[in-house]
C-alpha positions as CSV (number, residue, x, y, z in Angstrom):
1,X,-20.7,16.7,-2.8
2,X,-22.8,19.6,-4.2
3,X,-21.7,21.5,-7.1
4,X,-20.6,24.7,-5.3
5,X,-18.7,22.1,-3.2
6,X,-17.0,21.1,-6.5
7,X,-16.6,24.8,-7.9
8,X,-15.0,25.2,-4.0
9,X,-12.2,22.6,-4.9
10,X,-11.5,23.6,-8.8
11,X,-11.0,27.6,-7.0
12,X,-8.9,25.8,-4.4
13,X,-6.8,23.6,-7.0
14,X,-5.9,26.8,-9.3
15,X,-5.1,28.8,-6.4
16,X,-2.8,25.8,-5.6
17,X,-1.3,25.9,-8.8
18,X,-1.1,30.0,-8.9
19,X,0.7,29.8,-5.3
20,X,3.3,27.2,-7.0
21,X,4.7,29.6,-9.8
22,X,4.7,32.3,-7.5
23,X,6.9,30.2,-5.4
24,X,9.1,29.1,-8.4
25,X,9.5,32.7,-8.3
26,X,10.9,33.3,-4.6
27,X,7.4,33.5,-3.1
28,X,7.8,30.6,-1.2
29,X,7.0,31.2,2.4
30,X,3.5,32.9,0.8
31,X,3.0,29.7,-1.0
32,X,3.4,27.1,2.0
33,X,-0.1,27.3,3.5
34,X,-1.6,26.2,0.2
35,X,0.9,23.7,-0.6
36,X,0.5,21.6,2.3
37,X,-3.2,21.5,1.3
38,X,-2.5,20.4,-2.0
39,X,0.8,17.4,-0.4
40,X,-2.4,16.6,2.4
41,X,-4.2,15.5,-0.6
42,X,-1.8,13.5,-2.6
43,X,-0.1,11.7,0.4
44,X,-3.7,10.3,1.4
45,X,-3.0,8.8,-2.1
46,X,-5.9,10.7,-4.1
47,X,-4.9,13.1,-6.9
48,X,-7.9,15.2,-6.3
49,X,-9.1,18.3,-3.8
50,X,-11.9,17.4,-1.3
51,X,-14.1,20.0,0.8
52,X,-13.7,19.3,4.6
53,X,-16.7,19.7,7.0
54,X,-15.8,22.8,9.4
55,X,-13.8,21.0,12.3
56,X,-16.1,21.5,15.7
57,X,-12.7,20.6,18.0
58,X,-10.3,22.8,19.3
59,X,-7.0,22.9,17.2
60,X,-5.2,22.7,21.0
61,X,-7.0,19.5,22.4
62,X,-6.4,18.0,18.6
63,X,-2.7,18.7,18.7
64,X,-2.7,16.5,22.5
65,X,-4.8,13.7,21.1
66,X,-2.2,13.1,18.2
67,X,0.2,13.6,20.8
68,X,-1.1,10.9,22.8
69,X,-2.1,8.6,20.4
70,X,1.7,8.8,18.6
71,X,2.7,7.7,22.0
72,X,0.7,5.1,22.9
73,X,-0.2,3.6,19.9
74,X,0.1,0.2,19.8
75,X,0.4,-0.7,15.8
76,X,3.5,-0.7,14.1
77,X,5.6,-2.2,16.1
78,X,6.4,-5.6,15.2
79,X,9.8,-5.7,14.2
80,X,11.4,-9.3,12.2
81,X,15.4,-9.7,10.7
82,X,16.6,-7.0,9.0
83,X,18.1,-7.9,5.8
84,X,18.9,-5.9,2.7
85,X,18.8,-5.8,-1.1
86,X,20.0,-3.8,-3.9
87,X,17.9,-2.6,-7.1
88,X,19.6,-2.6,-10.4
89,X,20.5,0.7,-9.9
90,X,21.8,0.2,-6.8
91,X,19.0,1.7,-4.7
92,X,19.0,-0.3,-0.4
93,X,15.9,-2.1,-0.6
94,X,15.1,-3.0,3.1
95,X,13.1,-6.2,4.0
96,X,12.2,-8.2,7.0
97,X,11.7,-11.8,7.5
98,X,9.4,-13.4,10.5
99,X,10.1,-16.8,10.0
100,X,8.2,-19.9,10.4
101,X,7.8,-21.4,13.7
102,X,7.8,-25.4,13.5
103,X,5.7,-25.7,16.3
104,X,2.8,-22.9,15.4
105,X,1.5,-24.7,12.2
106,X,2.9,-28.4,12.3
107,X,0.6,-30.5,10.9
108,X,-0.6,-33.1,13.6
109,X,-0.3,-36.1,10.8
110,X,2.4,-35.2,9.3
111,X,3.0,-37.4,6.4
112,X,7.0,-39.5,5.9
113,X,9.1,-38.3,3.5
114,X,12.0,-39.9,1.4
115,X,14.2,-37.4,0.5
116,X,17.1,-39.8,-0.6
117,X,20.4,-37.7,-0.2
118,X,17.7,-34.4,-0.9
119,X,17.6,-32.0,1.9
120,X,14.1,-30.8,2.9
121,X,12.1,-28.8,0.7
122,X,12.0,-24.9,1.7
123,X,8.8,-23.7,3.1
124,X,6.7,-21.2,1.3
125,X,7.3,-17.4,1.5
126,X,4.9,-15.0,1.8
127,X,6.1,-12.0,0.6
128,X,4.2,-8.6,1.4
129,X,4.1,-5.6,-1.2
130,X,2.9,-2.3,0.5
131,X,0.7,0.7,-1.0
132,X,1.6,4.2,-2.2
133,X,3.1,6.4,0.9
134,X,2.8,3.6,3.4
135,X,5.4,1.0,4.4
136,X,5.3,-2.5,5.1
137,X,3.5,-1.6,8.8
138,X,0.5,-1.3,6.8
139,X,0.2,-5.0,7.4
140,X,0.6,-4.7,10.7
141,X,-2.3,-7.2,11.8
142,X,-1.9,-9.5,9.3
143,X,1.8,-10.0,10.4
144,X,0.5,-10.4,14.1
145,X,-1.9,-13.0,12.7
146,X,0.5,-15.0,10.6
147,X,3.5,-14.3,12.3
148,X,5.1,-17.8,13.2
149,X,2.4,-19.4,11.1
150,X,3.9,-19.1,7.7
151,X,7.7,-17.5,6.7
152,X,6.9,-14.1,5.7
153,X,8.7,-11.1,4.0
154,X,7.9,-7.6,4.3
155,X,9.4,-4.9,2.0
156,X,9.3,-1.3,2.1
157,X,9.3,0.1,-1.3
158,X,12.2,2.4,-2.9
159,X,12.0,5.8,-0.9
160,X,9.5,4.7,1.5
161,X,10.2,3.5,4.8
162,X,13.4,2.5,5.7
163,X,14.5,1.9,2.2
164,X,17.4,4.3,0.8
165,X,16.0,6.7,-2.0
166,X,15.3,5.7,-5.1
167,X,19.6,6.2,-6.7
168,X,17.8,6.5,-10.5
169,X,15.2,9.3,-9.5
170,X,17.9,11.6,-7.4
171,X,21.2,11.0,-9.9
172,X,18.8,11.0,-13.1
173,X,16.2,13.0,-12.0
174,X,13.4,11.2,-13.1
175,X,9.9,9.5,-12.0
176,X,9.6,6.2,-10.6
177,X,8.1,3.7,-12.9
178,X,5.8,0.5,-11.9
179,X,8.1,-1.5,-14.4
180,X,10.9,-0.9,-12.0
181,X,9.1,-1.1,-8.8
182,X,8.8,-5.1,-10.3
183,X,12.3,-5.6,-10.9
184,X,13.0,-4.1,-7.3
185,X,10.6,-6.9,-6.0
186,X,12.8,-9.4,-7.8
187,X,15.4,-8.1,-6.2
188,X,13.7,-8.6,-2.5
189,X,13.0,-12.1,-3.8
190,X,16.0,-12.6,-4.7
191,X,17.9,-11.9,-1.7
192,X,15.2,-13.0,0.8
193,X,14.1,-16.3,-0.3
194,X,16.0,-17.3,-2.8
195,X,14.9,-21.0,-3.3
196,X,11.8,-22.3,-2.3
197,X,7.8,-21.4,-3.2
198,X,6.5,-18.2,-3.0
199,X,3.0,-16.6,-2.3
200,X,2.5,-12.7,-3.2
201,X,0.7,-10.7,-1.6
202,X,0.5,-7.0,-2.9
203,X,-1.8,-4.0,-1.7
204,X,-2.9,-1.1,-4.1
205,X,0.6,0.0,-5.6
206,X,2.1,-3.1,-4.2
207,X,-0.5,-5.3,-6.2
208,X,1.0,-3.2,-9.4
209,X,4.5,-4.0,-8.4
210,X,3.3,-7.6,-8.1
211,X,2.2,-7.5,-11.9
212,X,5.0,-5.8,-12.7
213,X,6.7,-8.9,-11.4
214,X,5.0,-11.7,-13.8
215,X,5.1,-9.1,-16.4
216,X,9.1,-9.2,-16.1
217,X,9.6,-12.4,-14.9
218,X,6.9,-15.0,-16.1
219,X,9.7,-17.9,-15.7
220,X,9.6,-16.9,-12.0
221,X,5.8,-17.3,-11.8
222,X,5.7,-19.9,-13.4
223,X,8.3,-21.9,-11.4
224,X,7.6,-20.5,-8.2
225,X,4.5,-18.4,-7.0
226,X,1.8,-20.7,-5.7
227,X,-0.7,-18.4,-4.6
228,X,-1.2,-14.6,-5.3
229,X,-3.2,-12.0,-3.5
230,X,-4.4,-8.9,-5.2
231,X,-5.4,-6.0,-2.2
232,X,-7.2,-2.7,-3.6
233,X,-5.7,-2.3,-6.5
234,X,-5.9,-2.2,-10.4
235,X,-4.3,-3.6,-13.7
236,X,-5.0,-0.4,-15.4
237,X,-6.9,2.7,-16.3
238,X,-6.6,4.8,-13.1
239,X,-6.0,7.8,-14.9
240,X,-10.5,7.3,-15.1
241,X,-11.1,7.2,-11.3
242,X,-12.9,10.3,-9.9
243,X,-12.0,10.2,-6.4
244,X,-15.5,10.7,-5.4
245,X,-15.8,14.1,-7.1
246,X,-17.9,15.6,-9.7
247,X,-16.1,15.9,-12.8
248,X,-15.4,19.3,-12.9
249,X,-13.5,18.7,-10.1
250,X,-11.7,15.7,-10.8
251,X,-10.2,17.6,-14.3
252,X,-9.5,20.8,-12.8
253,X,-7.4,18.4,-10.3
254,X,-6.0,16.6,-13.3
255,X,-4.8,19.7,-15.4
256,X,-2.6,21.3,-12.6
257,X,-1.8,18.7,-10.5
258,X,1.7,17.4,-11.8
259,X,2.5,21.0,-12.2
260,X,2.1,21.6,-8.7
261,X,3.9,18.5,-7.6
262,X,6.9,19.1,-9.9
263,X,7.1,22.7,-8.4
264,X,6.6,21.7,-4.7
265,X,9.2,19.0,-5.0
266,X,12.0,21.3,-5.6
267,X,11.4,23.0,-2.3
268,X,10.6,19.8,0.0
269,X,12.0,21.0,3.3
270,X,9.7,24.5,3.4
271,X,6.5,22.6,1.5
272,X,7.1,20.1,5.0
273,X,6.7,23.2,7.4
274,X,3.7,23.7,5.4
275,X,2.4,20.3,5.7
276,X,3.1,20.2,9.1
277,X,1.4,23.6,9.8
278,X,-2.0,21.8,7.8
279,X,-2.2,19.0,10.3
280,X,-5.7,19.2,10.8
281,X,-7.3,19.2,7.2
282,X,-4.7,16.3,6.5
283,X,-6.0,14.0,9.1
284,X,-9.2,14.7,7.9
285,X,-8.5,13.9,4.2
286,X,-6.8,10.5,4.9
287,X,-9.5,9.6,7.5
288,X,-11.3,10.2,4.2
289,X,-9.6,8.3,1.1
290,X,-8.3,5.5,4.0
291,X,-11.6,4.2,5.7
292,X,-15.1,4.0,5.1
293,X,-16.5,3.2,8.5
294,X,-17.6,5.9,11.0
295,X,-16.2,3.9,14.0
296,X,-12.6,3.0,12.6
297,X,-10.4,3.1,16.1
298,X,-8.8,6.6,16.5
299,X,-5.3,5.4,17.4
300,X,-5.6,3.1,13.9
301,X,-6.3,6.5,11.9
302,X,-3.3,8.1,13.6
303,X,-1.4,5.3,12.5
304,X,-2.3,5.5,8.7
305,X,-1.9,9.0,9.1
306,X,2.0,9.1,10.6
307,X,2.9,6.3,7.5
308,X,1.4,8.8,5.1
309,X,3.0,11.8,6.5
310,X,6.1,10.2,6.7
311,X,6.7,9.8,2.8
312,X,8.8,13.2,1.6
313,X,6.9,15.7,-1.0
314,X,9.5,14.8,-3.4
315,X,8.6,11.0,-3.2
316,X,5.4,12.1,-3.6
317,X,5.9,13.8,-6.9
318,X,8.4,10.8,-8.1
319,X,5.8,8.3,-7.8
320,X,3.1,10.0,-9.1
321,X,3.1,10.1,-12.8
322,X,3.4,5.9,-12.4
323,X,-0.2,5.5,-11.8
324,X,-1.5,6.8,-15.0
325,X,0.9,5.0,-17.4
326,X,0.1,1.8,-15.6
327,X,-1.5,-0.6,-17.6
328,X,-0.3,-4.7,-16.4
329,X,-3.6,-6.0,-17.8
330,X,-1.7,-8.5,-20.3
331,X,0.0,-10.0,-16.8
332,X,-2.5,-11.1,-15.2
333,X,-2.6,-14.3,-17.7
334,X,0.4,-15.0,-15.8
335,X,-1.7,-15.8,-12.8
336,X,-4.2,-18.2,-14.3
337,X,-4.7,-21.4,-12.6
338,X,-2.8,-20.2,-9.6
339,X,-5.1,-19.5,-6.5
340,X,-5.6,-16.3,-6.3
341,X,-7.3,-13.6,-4.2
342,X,-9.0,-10.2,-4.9
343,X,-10.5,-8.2,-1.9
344,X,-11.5,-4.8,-2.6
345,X,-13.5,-2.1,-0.6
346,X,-17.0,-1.1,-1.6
347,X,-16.6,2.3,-0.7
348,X,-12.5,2.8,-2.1
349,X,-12.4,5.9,-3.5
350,X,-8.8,6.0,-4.6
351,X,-9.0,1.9,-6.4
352,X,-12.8,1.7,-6.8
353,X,-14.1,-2.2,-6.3
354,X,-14.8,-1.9,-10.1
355,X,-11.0,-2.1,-10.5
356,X,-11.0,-5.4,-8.6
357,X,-14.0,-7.0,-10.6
358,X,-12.1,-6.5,-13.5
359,X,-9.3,-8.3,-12.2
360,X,-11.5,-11.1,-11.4
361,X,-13.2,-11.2,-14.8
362,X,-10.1,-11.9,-16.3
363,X,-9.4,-14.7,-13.7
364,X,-12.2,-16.8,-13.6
365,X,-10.9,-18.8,-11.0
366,X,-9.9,-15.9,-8.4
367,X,-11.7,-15.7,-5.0
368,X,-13.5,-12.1,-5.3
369,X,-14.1,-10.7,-2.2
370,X,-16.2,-7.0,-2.0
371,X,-16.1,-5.9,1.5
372,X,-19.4,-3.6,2.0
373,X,-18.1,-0.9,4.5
374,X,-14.4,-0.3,3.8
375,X,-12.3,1.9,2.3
376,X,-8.8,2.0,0.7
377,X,-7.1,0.7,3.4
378,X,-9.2,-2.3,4.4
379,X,-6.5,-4.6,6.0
380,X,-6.6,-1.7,8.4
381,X,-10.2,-1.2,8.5
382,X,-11.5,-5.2,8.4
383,X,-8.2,-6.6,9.6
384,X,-9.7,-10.1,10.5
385,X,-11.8,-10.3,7.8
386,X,-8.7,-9.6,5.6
387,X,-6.6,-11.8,7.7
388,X,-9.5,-14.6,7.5
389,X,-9.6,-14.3,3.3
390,X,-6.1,-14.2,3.3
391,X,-5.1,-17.6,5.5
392,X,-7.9,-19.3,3.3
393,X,-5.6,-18.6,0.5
394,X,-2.5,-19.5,2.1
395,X,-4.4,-23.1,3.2
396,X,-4.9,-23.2,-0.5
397,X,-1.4,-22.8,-1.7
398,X,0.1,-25.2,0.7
399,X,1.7,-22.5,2.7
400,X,-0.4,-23.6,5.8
401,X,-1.8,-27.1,6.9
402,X,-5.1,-27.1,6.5
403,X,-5.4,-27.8,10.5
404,X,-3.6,-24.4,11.1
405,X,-5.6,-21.4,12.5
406,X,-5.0,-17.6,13.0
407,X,-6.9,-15.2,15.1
408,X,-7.8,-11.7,14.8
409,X,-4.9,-10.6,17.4
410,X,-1.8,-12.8,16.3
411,X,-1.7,-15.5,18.9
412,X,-1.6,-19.2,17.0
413,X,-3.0,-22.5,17.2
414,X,-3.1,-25.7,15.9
415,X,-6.4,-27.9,16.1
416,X,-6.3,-31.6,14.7
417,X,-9.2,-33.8,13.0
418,X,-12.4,-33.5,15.0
């Protein structure tokens, strides 16, 4: 990005911030074109302005290819039992569970057991933590993959998806915290598989909520987790990352960006006609801070971009003073001597693959994988090399017979001995 680019996006940022106190002031509606910039940005999960090439297609045939791709879209779908859990402070945590299907993954030599008045021993759970303004859809073809394979858990964070708000940040009126996002995956586990080993899998704030976890609970990761998977994120220091801007942008970005947030989120419903109304350059910023490839499937972007939009401005705002106090780089001892997994985009611009080699330095034993041409969301953007990495892991923790295979589009199979 050239400087005037840069000088561009620090004007753009103030003017964002200006627009805010005049709307604390009653000038709302002037202030809504501006503020669904500045919400475009921080949904795609980047605290930072970014200048837009001029956009060649008309806003019409746009408007009818979202329409179409909303409808037809295939991702997103898949659809387990419902079940439900409650934080400490009471906050509907909703989860679902695919369960394991005996006949997907039996192993062909199975060996005898005597269990001797003992029933038999519960299978291992995989349970799946999702990123900042997504939901647990974001591992859409890794459930296809798995699904029947292994038993699986999928969670949708406090405030996102179809979890209730967050009861501590609308009574108390106060930010969300990574320490509690740990205890609310606790609470998941809790409810959802109760007995039995577990395997986490956790991508970019879902990863942090999974440190959280053994930060919290070390008995429980001790006793129970047999495998952990660590999906573009980061045990600390975010509060560095540039977001691919120079670094006059990135601080003019930092100085007036939680002022903006805390303004826009005590006017969600007219900031949302205002995000709504700056469809365009939002696509075009998630596209983005998501992917890295130039050929990522259309109706794949549409889907990253209806998860994103989805999450409220005031969620938004909750979450985002989280990501600069978080620091779980102590935790990850918990891990050691576990199998774990760390897969990371090249080209993340929002948890830069630096994040992940740290990670891995401190495990010595973790499986680091750098994927070359992704970005932030590569279990969208590489879903069978994710999925691939990912049932390696499981193989390795037991979850799955060795025998047991997965394909890039979720049918199963089971191959004996050659």
């Amino acid at each position: 990005m050239s400087e005037s680019n840069a000088e561009a996006v620090a004007a753009a940022v103030a003017s964002a911030t200006e627009a805010a106190t005049e709307a604390a002031a009653g000038g709302w509606r002037r202030a809504t074109g501006i503020a669904g910039v500045a919400i475009g940005v921080v949904a795609a999960g980047a605290a930072a302005g970014v200048a837009i090439e001029r956009l060649t297609v008309g806003r019409g045939m746009r408007q009818k290819a979202r329409l179409a791709l909303d409808s037809t879209g295939p991702y997103g779908g898949l659809r387990g039992t419902p079940g439900k859990a409650y934080a400490e402070d009471g906050t509907e945590l909703y989860y679902e569970v695919d369960d394991l299907d005996p006949e997907a993954g039996a192993d062909p030599a199975p060996r005898r057991r005597r269990l001797f008045g003992r029933k038999a021993p519960a299978p291992v759970t995989v349970v799946f933590s999702h990123g900042y303004c997504l939901n647990q859809d974001s591992w859409h073809f890794q459930r296809a993959a798995l699904r029947g394979v292994v038993r699986a858990v999928y969670w949708d964070q406090r405030s996102h998806g179809r979890s209730g708000r967050g009861v501590a940040q609308t009574r108390d009126d106060r930010s969300v915290s990574i320490e509690e996002l740990g205890r609310d995956l606790k609470a998941v586990i809790d409810a959802a598989a109760p007995e039995g080993p577990i395997v986490l899998v956790g991508h970019s704030m879902g990863g942090m909520t999974v440190m959280a976890l053994a930060d919290a609970f070390p008995d429980l990761v001790r006793e129970r987790v047999v495998g952990v998977a660590l999906v573009g994120t980061s045990s600390g220091r975010l509060g560095e990352v540039n977001f691919g801007l120079p670094v006059a942008g990135v601080n003019a970005v930092r100085r007036v960006l939680p002022g903006v947030l805390r303004a826009l989120g005590q006017r969600a419903e007219l900031v949302e006609r205002g995000r709504r109304a700056t469809a365009d350059l939002f696509a075009g910023i998630i596209k983005r801070y998501s992917f890295a490839s130039r050929d990522v499937d259309p109706a794949v972007a549409r889907f990253a971009e209806r998860m994103i939009e989805s999450t409220p401005i005031d969620v938004v705002a909750e979450y985002y003073p989280a990501f600069n106090d978080h620091d779980k780089t102590e935790a990850l001892a918990h891990f050691a001597g576990l199998p774990v997994l760390v897969l990371a985009g090249v080209r993340d611009l929002v948890t830069p693959s630096e994040h992940s080699e740290a990670i891995a330095d401190l495990l010595p034993d973790a499986e680091l994988v750098l994927v070359p041409d992704a970005g932030h969301l590569v279990m969208l953007e590489h879903p069978e090399l994710v999925t691939d990495r990912l049932a390696d892991l499981l193989a390795r923790a037991g979850a799955v017979p060795t025998a047991a295979t997965v394909d890039g589009y979720g049918s199963t199979s089971s191959t004996g001995p050659g």
